[in-house]
N, C-alpha and C positions, 0 to 999 in steps of 0.2 A: 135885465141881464146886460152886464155891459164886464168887458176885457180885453187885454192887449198880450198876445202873444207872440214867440220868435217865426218867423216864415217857415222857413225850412222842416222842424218841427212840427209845427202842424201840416204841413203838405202831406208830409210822409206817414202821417198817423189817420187825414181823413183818406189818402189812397186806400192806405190797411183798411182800414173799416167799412170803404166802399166796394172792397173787391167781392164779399158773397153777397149784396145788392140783387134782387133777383131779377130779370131782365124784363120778365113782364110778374109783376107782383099781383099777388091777389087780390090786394085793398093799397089805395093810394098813401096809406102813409107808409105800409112796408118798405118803399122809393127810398125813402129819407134816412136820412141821419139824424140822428138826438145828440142835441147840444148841452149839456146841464154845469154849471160851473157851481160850484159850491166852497167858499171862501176861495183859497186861492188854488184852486184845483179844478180842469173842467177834464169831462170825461168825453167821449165823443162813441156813441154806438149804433150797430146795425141790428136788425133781426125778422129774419121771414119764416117763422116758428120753426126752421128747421137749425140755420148755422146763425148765432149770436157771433157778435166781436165787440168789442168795446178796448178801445185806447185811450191811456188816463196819460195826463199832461199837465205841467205846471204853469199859471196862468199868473199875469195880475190883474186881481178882477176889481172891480168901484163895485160892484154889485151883484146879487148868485141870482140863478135865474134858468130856464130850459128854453130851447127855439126847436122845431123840429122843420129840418130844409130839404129841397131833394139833393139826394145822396151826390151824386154823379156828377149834377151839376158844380155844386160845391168841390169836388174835386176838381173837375176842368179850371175852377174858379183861382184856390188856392195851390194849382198847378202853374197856374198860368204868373203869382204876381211877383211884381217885384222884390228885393230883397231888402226889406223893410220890417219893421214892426206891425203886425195888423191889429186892427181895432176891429171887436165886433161892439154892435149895440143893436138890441131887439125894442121895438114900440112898437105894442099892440100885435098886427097880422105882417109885419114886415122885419127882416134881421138884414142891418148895414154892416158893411165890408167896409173898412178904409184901408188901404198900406199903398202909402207913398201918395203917387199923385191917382193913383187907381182908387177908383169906388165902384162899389156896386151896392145892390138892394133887391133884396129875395122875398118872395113872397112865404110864408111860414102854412105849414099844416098843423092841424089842431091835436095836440101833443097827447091828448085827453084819451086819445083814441089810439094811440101807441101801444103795444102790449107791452108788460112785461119782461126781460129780458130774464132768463132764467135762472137759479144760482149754481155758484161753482159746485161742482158736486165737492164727494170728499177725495183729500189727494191720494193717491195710488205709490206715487214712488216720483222719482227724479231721473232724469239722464244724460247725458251730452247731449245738447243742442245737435252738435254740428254732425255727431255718430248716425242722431237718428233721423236727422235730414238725410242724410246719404241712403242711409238702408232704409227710409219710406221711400226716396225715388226710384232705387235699386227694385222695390216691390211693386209699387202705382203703377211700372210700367208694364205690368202685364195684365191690370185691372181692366174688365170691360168695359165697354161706353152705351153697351145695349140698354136701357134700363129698362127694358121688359122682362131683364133677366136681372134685378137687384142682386140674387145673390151672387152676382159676378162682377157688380158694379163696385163690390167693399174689398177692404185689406182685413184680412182675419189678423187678428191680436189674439196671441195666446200670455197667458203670464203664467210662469212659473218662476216659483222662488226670485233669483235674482235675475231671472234669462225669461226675455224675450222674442217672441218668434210671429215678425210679420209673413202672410204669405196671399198673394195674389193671382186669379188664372181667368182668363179669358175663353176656356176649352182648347186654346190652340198653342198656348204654353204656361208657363206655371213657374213663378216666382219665390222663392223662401230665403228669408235673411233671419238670422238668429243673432241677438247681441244683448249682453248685457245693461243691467239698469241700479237703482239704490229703490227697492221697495220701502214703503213707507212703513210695514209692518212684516217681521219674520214669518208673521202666523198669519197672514193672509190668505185664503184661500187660493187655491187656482182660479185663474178667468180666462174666458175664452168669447170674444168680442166680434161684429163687425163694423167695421168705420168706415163711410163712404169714402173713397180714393181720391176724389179731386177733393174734398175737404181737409182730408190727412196732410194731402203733399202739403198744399196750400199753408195750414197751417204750420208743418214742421220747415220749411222752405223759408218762411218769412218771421218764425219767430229764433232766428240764428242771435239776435246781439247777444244774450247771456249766457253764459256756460252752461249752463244747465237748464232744463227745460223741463218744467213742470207737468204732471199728467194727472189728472182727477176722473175719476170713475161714477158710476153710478148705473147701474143694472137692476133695479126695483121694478119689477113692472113686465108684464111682454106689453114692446113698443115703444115703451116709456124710456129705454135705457140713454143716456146721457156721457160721452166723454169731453171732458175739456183740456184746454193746455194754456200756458200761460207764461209768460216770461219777457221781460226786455219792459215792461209795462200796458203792457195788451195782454188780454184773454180771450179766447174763443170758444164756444162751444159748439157743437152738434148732435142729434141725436144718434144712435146707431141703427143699423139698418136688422128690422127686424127679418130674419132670411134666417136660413140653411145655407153654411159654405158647403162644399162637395168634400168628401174624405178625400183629401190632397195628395196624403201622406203617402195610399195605395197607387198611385201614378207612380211615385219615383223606383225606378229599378235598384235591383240589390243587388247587382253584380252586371261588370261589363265586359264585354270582346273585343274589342276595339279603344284605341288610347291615341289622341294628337295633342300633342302642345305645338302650339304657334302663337308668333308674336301679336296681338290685340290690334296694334297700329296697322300690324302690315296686311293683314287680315281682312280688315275693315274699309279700307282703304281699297285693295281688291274687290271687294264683293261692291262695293258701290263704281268703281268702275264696269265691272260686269252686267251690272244689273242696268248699265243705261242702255243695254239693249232690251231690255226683260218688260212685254207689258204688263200695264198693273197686274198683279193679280199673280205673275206667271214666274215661276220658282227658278234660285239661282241652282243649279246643279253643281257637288260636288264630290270629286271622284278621289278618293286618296289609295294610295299604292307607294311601296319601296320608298318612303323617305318622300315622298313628290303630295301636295294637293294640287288637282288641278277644277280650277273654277272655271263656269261654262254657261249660258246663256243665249236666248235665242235661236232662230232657226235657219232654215233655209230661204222661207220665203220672209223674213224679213233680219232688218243685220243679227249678227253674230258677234260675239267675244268670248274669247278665251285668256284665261290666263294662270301661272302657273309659280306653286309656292312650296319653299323646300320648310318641312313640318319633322319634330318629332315622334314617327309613328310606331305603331305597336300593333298588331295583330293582321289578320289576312288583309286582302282587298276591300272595298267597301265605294259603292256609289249609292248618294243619298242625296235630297233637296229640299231646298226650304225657302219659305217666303223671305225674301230679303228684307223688306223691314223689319221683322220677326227679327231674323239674326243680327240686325244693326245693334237692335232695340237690347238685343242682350249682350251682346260685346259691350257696347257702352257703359252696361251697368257694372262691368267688372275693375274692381277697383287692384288691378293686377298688369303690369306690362305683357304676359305671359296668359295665354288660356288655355285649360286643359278641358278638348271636347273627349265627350263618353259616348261610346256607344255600343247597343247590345245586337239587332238585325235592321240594317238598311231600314225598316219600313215602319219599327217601333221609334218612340221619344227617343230624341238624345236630350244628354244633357252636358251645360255648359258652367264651369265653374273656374275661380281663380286658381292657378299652378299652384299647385303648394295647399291644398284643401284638399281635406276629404270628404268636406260635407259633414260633419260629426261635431261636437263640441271637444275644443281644447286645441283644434286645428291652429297655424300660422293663418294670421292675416284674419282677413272678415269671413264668416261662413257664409258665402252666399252660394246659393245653386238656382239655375235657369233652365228649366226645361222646357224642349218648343220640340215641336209637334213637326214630321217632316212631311210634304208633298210628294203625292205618288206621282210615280215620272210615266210616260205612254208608252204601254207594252209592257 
């Protein structure tokens, strides 16, 4: 195997590929990356039977051939060179680096013993890149990280007709974005998915260059089930998580008592000043009354802060609190200058949505609704 490819280019295609690398792999070639050029075309791919990637790249090659190297290193490698042309060339148990006056020389793993990389399933439909980047990160962030609990570690995928509905929950809030797609078939059935969350983000985050963003399905199987995505010239796959999500749907309240709209910025901005008094763990308090919220924090025996924000309200009194990261975590996600918090009693869910949303299809702006779980305050 021997090729000359641009720097930059490939830097940015072996990071892609080294990012689901597993940290400590099963078997020592899982490490690596697969090298294969085939006339003037090399592919470059990961895979630890659960998330494949593969970035395909135009090369000029003297010769086709496969290397298989550690993953990571290789990136440090072609992270690190100059801005040159690089040469690869493989002899025997070693694959040489040239660009510029930099070399190096990597010892190779026996490619023999590679698995497989799996195929693209069949495709499902198309969508904006950049829509569903937004509204997977809008949802991932309310995905768990327990993974004792897998089913709370995925983002449910629902597909109906042209409208898709991610939804993520941690037990302590509960994420749903609904946005449409281009199905690949009218008569497609319903599906209803789960996709590991750091895979999802992951993949919808970093396959932004093309306008659209391919999605391919495959549900044959219990365990077996397979989604992939694809775009910009990289493919990823992973399996789905075989689990039970929780009926989600039964959490969100169907009518409310309580109504704020406040600005997102000034909001946010507040609650992390308040909360630098707040130990971990230990909820930001908020009282709303006559037009006024007031945010509040800490105690007696250690500092305090208060502070106070003119909101448009709607209904009695109301004191309630919540983890402050919690409420960062979903302000953030709101793609609205303006947010409109709900709420039914002090002690049940609120929920947080864009101004101008009802939560419904056909709404203004993006459907997203964030529901979090409040903190019972003492007494």
């Amino acid at each position: 195997m021997k090729f000359r490819i641009e720097r930059d280019a490939l830097a940015e295609a072996v990071a892609w590929s080294a990012r689901s690398l597993p940290a400590r792999p099963a078997a020592p070639v899982l490490a690596g990356l697969l090298l294969e050029v085939v006339d003037e075309h090399l592919s470059i791919s990961g895979f630890d039977y659960e998330v494949s990637t593969q970035a395909d790249l135009e090369a000029i090659a003297s010769s086709s051939g496969r290397a298989l190297v550690s993953g990571r290193l290789l990136a440090d490698i072609t992270k690190a060179l100059p801005a040159h042309p690089v040469d690869f060339s493989s002899d025997g148990s070693r694959l040489s680096i040239s660009c510029g006056s930099a070399k190096f020389t990597l010892p190779t793993m026996p490619d023999e013993d590679y698995p497989r990389l799996p195929d693209m399933p069949t495709t499902a439909g198309t969508v904006s890149s950049s829509v569903f980047a937004r509204a997977v990160a809008q949802v991932a962030v309310a995905a768990g990280k327990d993974d004792t609990l897998p089913m709370l570690t995925g983002v449910r995928m629902e597909i109906d007709g042209d409208k898709v509905t991610l939804a993520a929950t941690d037990r302590y809030r509960l994420a749903v974005r609904e946005l449409t797609w281009n199905p690949a078939s009218s008569t497609s059935a319903d599906v209803q998915v789960l996709v590991p969350a750091r895979t999802l983000a992951d993949a919808a985050k970093s396959l932004t260059g093309d306008q659209e963003l391919t999605i391919a399905l495959s549900t044959s199987g219990a365990g077996e089930g397979i989604i992939g995505f694809s775009g910009t010239g990289r493919r990823t796959t992973t399996r789905l998580l075989d689990a039970q999500f929780p009926p989600y749907r039964t959490l969100l309240p169907a009518e409310f008592s309580v109504t704020a709209e406040v600005s997102v910025a000034v909001l946010s901005e507040a609650v992390k000043r308040v909360a630098l008094v707040a130990d971990r763990g230990n909820p930001v308090r908020l009282d709303f009354s006559d037009g006024t919220l007031t945010l509040s924090a800490g105690g007696d025996d250690e500092g305090r802060a208060e502070e106070n924000l003119e909101v448009d309200y709607q209904g009695e009194a109301l004191t309630t609190a919540f983890n402050p990261s919690f409420l960062l975590e979903g302000l953030g996600a709101i793609e609205s200058s303006t947010a409109r918090l709900l709420f039914t009693t002090p002690t049940k869910p609120a929920v947080i949505r864009p101004a101008g949303a009802s939560g419904g299809a056909g709404t203004d702006g993006p459907d997203y609704t964030y529901l979090i779980m409040p903190v019972r305050l003492p007494g």
